[in-house]
N, C-alpha and C positions, 0 to 999 in steps of 0.2 A: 383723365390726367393727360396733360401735356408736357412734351420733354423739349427744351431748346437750348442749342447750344452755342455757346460765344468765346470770341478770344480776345485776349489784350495782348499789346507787345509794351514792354515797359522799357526805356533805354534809356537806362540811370548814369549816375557817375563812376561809379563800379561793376556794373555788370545790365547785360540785355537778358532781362524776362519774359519768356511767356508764360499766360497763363492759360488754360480752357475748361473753362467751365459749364456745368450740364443746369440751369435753370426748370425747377419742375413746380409746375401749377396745376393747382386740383382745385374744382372751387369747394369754398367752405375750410380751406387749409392753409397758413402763411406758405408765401411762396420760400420754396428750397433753393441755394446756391450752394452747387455740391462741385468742390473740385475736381477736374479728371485727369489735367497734365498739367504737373510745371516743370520747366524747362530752364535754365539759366546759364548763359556764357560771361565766364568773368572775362572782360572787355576794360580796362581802365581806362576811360576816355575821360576825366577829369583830372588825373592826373596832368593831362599833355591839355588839356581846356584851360584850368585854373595858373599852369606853369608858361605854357609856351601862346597862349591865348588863341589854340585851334588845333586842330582836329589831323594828324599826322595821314600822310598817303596809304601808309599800311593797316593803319586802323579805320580809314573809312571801307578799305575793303574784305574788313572784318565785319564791320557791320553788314558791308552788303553780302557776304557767304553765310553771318548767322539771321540774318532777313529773310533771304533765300530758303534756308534750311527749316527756319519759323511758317512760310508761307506752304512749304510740301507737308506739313503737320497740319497746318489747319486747313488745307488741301482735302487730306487723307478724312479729317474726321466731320467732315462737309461742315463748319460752325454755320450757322446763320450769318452774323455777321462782326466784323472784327474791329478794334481800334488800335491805332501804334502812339504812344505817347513820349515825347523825350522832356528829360528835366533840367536844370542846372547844368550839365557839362556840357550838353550839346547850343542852348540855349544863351551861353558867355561865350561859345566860340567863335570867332571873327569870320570864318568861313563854313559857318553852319549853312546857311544857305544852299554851299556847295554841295554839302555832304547833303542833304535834301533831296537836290538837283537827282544826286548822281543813286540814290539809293531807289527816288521813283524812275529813273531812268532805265536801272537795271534790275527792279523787283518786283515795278508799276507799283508800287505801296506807297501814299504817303503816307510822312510823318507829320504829326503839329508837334508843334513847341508848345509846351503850357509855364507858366508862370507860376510861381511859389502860391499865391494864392488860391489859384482853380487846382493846382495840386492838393489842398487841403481839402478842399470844398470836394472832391471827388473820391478820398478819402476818410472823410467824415458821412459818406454815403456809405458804411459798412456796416454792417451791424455789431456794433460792437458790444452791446448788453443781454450775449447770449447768457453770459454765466455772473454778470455781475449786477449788482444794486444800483438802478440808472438815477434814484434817489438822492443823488448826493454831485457833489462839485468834481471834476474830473481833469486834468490839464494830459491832454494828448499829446502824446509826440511821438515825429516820426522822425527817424534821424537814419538820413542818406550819406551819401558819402561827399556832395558840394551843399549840399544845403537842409536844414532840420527845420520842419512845420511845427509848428504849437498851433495848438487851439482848446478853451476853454470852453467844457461841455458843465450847463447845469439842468440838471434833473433832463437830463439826456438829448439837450440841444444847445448845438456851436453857437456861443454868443460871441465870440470874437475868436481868429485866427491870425496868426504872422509868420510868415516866414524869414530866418536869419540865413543868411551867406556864412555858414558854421557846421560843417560837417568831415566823416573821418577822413575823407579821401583830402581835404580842405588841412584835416591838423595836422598829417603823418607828412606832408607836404610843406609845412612848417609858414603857413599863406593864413592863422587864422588871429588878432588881432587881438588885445586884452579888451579893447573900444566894444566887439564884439561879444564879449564877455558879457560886462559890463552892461550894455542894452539890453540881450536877453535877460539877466539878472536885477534890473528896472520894470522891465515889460511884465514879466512873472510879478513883480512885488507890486506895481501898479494892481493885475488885474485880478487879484487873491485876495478874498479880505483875510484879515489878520484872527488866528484862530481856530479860521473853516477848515472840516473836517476836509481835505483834499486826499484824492492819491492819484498815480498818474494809468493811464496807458501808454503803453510803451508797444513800436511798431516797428519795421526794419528785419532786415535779414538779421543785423546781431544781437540785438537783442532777445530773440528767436533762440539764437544757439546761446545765449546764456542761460533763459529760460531752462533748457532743453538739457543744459550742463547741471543745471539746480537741483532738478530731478523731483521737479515740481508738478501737482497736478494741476490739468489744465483750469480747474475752477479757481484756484488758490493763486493769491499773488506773490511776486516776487519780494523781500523786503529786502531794506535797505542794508541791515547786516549782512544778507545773505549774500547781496551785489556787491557789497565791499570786499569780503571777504571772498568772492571771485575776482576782485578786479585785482586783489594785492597778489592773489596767486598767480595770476596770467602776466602782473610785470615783474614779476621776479624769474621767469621764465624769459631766455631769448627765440627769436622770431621762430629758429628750428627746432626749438624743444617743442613751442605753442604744435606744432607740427607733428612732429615726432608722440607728444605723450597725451595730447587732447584730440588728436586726430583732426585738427583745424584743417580744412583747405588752404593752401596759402594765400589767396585772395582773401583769406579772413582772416586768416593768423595774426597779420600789422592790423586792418582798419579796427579789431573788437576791443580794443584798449580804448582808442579815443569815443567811442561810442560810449562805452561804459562810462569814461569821463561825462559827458553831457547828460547822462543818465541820473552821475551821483549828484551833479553840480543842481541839478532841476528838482532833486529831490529834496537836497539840503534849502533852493531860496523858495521852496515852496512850502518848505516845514512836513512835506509826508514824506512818512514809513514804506510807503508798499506803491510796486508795479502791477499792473494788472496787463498780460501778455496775450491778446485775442488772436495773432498771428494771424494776421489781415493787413494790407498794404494798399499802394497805389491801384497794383493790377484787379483787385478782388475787388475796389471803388470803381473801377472801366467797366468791371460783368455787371456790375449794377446800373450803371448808366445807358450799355448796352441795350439793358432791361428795360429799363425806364422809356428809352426813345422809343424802342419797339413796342411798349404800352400805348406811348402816345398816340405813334400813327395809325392802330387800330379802331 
């Protein structure tokens, strides 16, 4: 048996992720991706991306104290080797560049900027058919805080992907467009035949804590009464109750409303009942890639 270990740094619209995971191979056995640390600082840099069109003095040196602090972690737990990825906020910011510059300057880490589609595509490397029936049509989505992937999985491979400029940090920000609406709600009805048994997976941190609030097991999906029937209760709650009586972080407390929004909206022009919630993300698609490259060069 061999054990390796890997880390992603994920630096979203809402918050910087790590993740570090333990990769164990034994021949004659599917390889295991077993989590060991996740780590997350809620950092709202899409806010000041999406509004101010860049990346503020104090919040680049936020990124580079929790860069820093991400690099003595995977320092400490010696990973093999690591990726840092940034999405949508960093990537519309006019002086990302800078923020680059200054973060391999002062952490020697780069960052890549990836694109809504290799976001999918790295993403859609998880395994997501641990507990479900890959037998069937599946419309994935992952919903960030600048921008939410779809992609359409049949009989358990992505046959098309898109990324929309539509996410919570994007709605609560009041930047997000009916036009936009409207196209995802085209694109869905384009690429669904009419009838097919569909349901979705659902990915993201909030969707996680809705899951989690459901008090669902992890085999079983979420359904659409059951999402509704959260989502009415969390807006009829203000931002300090969502705090106060759900225990929300306040970095979650605003964006899980508009989440839930894209969630119901996907359900209803897609005609399914049920989430299927794998709690798996960008970063869990990096330890795989991780994997993969390190397969290759051997």
């Amino acid at each position: 048996m061999k054990i390796e270990k890997f880390a992603a740094i994920d630096i979203g619209s809402n918050a910087i992720r790590l993740l570090i995971a333990n990769v164990v191979i034994k021949k004659g056995f599917p390889t295991k991706f077993i989590k060991s640390s996740i780590v997350r600082v809620p950092i709202r840099l899409g806010e000041e991306s999406f509004t101010i069109g860049e990346i503020s003095s104090k919040n680049i040196k936020k990124i580079v104290k929790t860069i820093k602090a991400f690099k003595y972690i995977i320092n400490v737990n010696e990973v093999k080797s690591s990726l840092t990825f940034a999405t949508s906020a960093l990537r519309e910011a006019n002086n990302s560049k800078e923020v680059i510059q200054e973060v391999k300057k002062k952490t020697k880490l780069k960052i890549e900027v990836i694109d809504g589609r290799k976001e999918a595509k790295i993403i859609a490397l998880n395994n997501i058919f641990k507990y479900i029936n890959k037998n069937r049509t599946f419309i994935y989505v992952d919903v960030g805080g600048g921008s939410t992937e779809f992609s359409i999985i049949v009989n358990g491979k992505r046959k098309k992907s898109k990324s929309f400029k539509i996410g919570t940090v994007r709605i609560i920000n009041k930047l997000t467009s009916k036009d936009v609406w409207d196209k995802i709600r085209i694109w869905i009805k384009s690429n669904v035949r009419k009838n097919a048994k569909i349901a979705l997976i659902g990915s993201g941190g909030n969707i996680n804590k809705i899951f989690k609030m459901a008090g669902i097991l992890d085999s079983r999906p979420l359904t659409l009464i059951k999402l509704n029937s959260i989502y009415k209760s969390l807006i009829k709650m203000s931002y300090e109750e969502r705090i106060i009586n759900l225990d929300l972080n306040p970095d979650r407390s605003d964006v899980i409303i508009p989440a839930a929004e894209i969630f119901l909206r996907t359900l209803e022009w897609s005609g399914s009942t049920e989430i299927y919630v794998p709690k798996v993300g960008l970063a869990d698609g990096m330890i795989r890639l991780l994997h993969k490259k390190e397969t290759k060069h051997k």
